[in-house]
N, C-alpha and C positions, 0 to 999 in steps of 0.2 A: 260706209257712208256713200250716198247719192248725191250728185248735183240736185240742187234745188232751184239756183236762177243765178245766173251771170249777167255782168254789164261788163262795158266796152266804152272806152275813152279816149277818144287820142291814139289808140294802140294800131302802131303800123297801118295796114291798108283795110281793117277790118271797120267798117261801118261802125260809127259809137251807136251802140242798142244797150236795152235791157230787157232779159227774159229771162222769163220766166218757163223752167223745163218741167219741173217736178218729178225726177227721177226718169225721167222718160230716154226710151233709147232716141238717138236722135243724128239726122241725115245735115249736113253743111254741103248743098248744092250749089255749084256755079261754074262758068270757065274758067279754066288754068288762070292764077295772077288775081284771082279777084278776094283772096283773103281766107280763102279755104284753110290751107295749113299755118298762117298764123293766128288764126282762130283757136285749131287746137294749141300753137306753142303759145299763147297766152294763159291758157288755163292751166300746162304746163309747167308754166313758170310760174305760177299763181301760188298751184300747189306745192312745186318744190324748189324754188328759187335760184333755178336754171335759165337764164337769158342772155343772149346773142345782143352784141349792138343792135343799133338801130332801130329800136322799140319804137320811140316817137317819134307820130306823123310827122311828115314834112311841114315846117313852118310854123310846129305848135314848141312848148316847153316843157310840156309833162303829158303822162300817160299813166290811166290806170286801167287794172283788172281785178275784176271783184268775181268774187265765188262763193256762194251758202251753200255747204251740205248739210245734211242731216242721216242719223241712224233710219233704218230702215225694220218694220218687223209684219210679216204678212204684206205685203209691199205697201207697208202704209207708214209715213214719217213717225217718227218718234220723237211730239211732245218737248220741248227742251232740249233738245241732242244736237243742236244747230251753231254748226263752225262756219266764223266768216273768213276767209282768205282774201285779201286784199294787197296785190303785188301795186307798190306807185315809182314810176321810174320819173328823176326830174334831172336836168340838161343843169351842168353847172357853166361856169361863165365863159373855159376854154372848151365848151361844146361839147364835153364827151359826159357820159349817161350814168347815172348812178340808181340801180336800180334797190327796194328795199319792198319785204314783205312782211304785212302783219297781220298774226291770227287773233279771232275773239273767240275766248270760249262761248260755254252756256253759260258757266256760272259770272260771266263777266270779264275774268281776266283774258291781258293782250297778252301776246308773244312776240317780240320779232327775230329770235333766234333761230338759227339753219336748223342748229341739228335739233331743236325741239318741235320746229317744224315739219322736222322730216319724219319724227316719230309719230305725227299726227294722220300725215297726207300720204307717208308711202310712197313705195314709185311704182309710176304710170304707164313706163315706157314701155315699149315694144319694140323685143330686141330680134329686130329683123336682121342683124349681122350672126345669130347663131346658126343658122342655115349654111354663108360665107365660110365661116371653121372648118367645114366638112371639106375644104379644099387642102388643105397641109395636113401632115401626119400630126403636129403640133395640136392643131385645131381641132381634128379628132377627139383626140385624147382630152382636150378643155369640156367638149361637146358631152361625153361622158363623162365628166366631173360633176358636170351640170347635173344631168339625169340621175344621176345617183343619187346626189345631195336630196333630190327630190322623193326617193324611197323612206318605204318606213325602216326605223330602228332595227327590225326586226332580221332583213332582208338584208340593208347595208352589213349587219353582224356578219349573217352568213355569206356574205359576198365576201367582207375582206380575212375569213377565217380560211374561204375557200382558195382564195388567192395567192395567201400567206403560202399555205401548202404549196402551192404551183409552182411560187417564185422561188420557196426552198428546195424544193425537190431540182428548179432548173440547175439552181447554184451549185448546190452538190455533184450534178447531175453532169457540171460543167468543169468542174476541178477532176473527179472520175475520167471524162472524156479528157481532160489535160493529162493526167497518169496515163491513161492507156498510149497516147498519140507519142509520151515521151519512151513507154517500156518497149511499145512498137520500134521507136526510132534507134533506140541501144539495141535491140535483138538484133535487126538489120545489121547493125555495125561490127557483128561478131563473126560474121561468114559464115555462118552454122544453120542450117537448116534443120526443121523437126527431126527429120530420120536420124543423124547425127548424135543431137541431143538426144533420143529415147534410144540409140543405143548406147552412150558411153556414158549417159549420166548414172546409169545404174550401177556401171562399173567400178571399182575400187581401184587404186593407185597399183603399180607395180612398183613393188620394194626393190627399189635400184642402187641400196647401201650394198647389200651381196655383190652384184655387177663391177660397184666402185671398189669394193674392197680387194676381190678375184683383180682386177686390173692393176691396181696400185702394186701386188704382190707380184704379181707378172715384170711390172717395171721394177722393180726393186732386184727383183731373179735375173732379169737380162742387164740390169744395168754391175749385175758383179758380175756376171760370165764376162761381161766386157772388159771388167778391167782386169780378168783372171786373163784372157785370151790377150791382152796388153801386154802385160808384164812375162809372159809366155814368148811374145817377141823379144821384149826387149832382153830377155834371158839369151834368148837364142843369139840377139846382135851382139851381147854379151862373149857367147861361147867361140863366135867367129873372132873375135879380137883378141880373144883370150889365146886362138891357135897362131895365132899372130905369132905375138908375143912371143909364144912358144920355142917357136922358131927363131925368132930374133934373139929372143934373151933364155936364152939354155941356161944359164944361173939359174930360172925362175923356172924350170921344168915340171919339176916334183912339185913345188908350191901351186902352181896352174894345173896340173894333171888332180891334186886334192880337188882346189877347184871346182874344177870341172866333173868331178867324182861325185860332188857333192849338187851341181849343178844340175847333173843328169837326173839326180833321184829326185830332186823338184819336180823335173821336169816331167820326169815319168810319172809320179804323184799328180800333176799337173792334168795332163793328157788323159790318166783314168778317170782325173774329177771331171773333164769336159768330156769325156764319152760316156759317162751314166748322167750327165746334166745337161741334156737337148735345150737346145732355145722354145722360149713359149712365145707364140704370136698370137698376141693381143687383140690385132686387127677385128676379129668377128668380134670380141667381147665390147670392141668400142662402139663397135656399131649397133651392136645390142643395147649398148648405153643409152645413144643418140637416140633409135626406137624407143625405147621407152620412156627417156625425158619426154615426147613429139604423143606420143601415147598420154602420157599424166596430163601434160597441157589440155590435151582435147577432153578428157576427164573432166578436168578441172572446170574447164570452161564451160560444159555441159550441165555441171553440177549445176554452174552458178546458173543458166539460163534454167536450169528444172526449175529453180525457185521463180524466177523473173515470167514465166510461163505463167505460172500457176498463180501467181501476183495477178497477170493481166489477166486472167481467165476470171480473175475474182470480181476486179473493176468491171469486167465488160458485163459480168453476173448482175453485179450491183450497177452498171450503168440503167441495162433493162429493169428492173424495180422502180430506179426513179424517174426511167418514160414514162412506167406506167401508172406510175403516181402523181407522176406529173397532170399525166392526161387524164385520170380519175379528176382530178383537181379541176381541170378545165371543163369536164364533162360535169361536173357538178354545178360550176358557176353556169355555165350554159343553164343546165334543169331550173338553177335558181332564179335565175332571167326570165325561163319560159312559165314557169309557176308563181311569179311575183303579181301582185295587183301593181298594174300598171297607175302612175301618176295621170297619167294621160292617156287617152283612149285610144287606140292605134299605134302607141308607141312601143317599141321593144329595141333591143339592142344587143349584143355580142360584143365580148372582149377588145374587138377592132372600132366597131362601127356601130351607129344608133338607125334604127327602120320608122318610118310614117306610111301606117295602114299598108305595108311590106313594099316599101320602095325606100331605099335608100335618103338618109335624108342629105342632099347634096345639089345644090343650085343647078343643075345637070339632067338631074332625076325628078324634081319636083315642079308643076305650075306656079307661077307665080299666086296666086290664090291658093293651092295646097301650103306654100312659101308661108304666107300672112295667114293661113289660117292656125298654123302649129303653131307661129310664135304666139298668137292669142291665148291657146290652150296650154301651152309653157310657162307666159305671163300667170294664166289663172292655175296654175298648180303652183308655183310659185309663190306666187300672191299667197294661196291656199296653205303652204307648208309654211311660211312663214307667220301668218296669223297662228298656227298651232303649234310654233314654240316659242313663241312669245303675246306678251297681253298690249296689241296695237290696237288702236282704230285706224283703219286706212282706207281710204279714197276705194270705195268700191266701181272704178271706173275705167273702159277699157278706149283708147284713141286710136282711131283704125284708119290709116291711110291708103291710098288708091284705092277704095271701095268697089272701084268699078271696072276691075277687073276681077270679080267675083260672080258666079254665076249664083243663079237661083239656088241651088241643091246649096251650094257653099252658105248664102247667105241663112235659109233656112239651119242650117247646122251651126252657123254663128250666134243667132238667135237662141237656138235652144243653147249652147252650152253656156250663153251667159244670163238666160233664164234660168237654167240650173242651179247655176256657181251665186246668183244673187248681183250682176253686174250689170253695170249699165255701159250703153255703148254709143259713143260721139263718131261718129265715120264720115270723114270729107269724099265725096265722091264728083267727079265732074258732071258737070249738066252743061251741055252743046249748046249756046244761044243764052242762057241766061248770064246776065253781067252782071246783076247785081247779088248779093250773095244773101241767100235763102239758109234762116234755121229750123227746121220742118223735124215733127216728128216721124220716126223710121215706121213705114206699115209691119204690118204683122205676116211677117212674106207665108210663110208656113198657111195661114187663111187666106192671101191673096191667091195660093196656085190653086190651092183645093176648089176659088168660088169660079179660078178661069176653066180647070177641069170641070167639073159643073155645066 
């Protein structure tokens, strides 16, 4: 739907008029302060019942804004298709504004419900802060939500099937890299180097029961020679006491001389068992021990790092698959980006950031006209993608402020894409000297340059 004719009543500093537009694009010229941009927020409010205090004029009690559209087909109205919007804002007794809007159909009936309202008239706006976004990582990432939404079916699918992969492959990708960084940090802690490990892992234990056995046997052998070599003295301390005696108690001669008889043949008995029974020293067999415990350990431990190697060798295998699955994934969303029908003409985008005719779209990067020309062509895909998943009539209209900082090339490109898209366009632009405020239809810049070339 097209404006067809506005009036103006009381509303803020805008001249009360009535005109008649007829779908026409159309210029709101004058100095700053003369009712330019509440011109458009009255039709905006009109249409979606969006208003700021201070509606009506100074000194008056009420304000209205009237608005007729109508369907549009071969750019020629369509016959009964004609919506009145009518916002009336009235001043109650403690001075503050109550504003209300109501719509007429064709068929007769009123409305003054918002959200029925809104299903009718759509919005308007132009969202000059999506440019702003591109300042935080945050904003960014809103930035492409936007643009996306804006894609078809088709394209959206393959974007988030491609993505899926990317962010599973990272995840994995990342728990892998936590494995390795922890198998890394236990290898470290073992004091073992490669060489180490591929010489003693291979190795099998030394059986060090024979060692313990041979030892124990050893001790058991020297711990009787000792106590034979014992009782060997104390025979001997024996035999000196016993000649004692001998001496002393001559009664007991014979009976000590048996004795002693009997003493010797131990002893001599004695004496041949400890000359065919050398002592065994141990000493090397312990050490042999010790070796080979210090030996098993390093085995051991080798063993266990063969596995723990071979563990990380697997992660760091399978880390690489899921780079490059990763980046397969990433590379494919790129292709599908670069292969999509764009929403918008000059638009494209990557994973990070969204591009305007390949400049960054970023308050930094763009003219203030390149700025207000995207958000138009935003608006009208927008606009566009939502007529075509749902059954609206809405406000075919575009409100274009600072006009005048658009050059020629820009305006002609404004033109055409809302000739294209079927829109019509209100743009307040300043004019130096004139005070009073001018509604003029917009020329046809595109045949104005051609007749000044000419």
């Amino acid at each position: 739907m097209k404006i067809q004719k506005v009036r103006f009543f009381n509303f803020r500093n805008v001249p009360d008029m009535e005109k008649q537009i007829a779908g026409s694009n159309i210029l709101l010229l004058a100095e700053n302060t003369k009712g330019k941009s509440n011109f458009i927020k009255g039709l905006k409010a009109a249409l979606c019942g969006e208003l700021g205090p201070g509606a009506i004029r100074q000194g008056q009690d009420k304000a209205e804004v009237e608005i007729a559209l109508a369907e549009y087909e071969n750019a020629q109205p369509i016959e009964g298709s004609e919506y009145t919007f009518k916002l009336i804002v009235k001043k109650d007794k403690d001075g503050s504004e109550r504003a209300g809007v109501e719509v007429k159909a064709p068929n007769g009936f009123k409305e003054t419900k918002k959200t029925v309202i809104g299903t009718i008239a759509g919005e308007v706006e132009l969202e000059y802060d999506f440019v702003e976004l591109s300042r935080t990582d945050k904003g960014r990432k809103q930035q492409l939500e936007i643009l996306r939404g804006l894609l078809d079916d088709e394209t959206r699918t393959a974007l988030e099937l491609f993505e899926n992969k990317a962010a599973q492959a990272y995840a994995e990708r990342t728990e892998v890299n936590r494995e390795i960084k922890r198998l890394e940090g236990w290898i470290a802690t073992q004091g073992m180097d490669r060489e180490l490990v591929e010489k003693y892992g291979a190795q099998e234990n030394i059986d060090i029961g024979g060692l313990q056995t041979q030892i124990a046997k050893a001790h058991e052998h020297n711990s009787k020679r000792a106590d034979v070599d014992r009782r060997l003295g104390d025979r001997g301390h024996q035999i000196q006491k016993n000649q004692t005696e001998i001496r002393n108690l001559e009664l007991k001669i014979e009976s000590i001389r048996r004795e002693n008889a009997e003493l010797d043949k131990l002893n001599i008995q004695a004496s041949e068992w400890l000359g065919s029974n050398k002592e065994i020293t141990s000493a090397a067999l312990e050490q042999e021990l010790s070796q080979a415990i210090e030996t098993n350990k390093i085995i051991d431990r080798a063993k266990g790092l063969q596995g723990s190697l071979t563990e990380l060798s697997q992660h760091k295998d399978r880390s690489g698959e899921l780079t490059a699955l990763h980046d397969s994934s990433k590379q494919a969303i790129a292709d599908a980006i670069r292969d999509m029908h764009s929403p918008i003409e000059g638009l494209s985008f990557d994973e990070n950031n969204a591009y305007y005719n390949g400049k960054l779209i970023h308050p930094d990067q763009l003219s203030t006209s390149e700025i207000m020309e995207f958000d138009i062509r935003l608006l009208i895909a927008k606009r566009q993608a939502t007529k075509a998943g749902a059954d609206k009539s809405l406000a075919d209209v575009l409100f274009v402020e600072r006009g005048e900082s658009f050059g020629m090339g820009k305006l002609i490109e404004l033109q055409k894409a809302a000739t294209a898209c079927g829109y019509q366009v209100i743009m307040e632009q300043v004019e130096r000297g004139t005070e009073e405020l001018r509604v003029e239809l917009m020329p046809d810049y595109l045949q104005t340059k051609t007749t000044a070339n000419a």
